[in-house]
C-alpha positions as CSV (number, residue, x, y, z in Angstrom):
1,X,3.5,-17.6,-4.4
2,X,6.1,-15.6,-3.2
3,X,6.7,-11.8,-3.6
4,X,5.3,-9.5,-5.9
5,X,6.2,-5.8,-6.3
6,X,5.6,-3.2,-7.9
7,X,7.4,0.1,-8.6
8,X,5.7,3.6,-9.6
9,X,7.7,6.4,-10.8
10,X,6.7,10.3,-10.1
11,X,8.2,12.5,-12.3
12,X,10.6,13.7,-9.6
13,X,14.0,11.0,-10.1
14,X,14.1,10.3,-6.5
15,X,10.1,9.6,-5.7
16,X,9.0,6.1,-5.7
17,X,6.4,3.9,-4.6
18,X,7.5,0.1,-3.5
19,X,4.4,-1.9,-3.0
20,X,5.1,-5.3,-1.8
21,X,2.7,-8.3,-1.2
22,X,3.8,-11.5,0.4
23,X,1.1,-14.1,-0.2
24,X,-2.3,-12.5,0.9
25,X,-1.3,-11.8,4.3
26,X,0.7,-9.1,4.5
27,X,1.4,-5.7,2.1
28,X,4.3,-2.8,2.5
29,X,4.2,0.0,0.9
30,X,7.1,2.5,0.8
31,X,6.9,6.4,0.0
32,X,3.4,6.1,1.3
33,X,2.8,9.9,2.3
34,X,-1.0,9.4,4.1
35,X,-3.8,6.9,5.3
36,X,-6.9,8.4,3.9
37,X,-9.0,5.5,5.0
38,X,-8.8,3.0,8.0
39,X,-10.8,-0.3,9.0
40,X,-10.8,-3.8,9.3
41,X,-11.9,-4.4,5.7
42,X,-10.7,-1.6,3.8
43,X,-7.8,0.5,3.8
44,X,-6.9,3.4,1.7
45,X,-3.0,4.8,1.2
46,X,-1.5,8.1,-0.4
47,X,1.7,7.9,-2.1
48,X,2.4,8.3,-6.0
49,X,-0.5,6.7,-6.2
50,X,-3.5,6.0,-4.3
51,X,-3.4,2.2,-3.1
52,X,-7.0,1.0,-2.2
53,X,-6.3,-2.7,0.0
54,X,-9.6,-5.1,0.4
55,X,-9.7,-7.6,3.7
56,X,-10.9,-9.2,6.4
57,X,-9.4,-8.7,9.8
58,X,-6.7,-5.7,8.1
59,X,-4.8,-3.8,10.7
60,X,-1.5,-1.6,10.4
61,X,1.4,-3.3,11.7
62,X,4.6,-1.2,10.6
63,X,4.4,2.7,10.4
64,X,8.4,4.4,9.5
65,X,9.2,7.2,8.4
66,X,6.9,6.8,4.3
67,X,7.0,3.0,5.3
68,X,3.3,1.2,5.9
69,X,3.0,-2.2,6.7
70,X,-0.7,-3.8,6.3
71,X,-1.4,-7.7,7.4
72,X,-5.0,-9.6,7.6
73,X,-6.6,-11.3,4.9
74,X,-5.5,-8.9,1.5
75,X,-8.3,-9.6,-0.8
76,X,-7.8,-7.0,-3.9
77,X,-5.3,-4.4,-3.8
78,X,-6.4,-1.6,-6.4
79,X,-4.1,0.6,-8.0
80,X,-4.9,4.1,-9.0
81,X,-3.6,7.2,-9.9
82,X,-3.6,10.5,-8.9
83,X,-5.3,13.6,-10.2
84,X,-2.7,15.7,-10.9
């Protein structure tokens, strides 16, 4: 399967999201600002978008400076945007 990302854009010319997923096993997300939620089968981020991550066994392995690095079983990764 591979890689798959996915870039969101703020207005702001320098503010981006990387999101990438390598097979169901592991998710990074750059520019992530926040974790709103935390546990083993769900996971909520805050970046340019909210990034809601579905699992079994999910725990955060890489935290850098925006960087967040998720790895378990990645059911569904859900995409949504902010209010404002």
């Amino acid at each position: 399967m591979g890689i798959r990302r996915r870039f969101f854009r703020s207005d702001h010319p320098l503010e981006e999201n990387t999101v990438s997923i390598r097979r169901n096993r592991r998710l990074l997300m750059e520019g992530c600002r926040r974790i709103v939620f935390c546990q083993s089968e769900k996971m909520i981020l805050d970046g340019d978008v909210i990034l809601e991550i579905h699992g079994k066994d999910l725990v955060l392995k890489e935290l850098g400076n925006d960087v967040i690095g998720v790895e378990g079983v990645i059911l569904a990764v859900v995409f949504r945007e902010k209010n404002g």
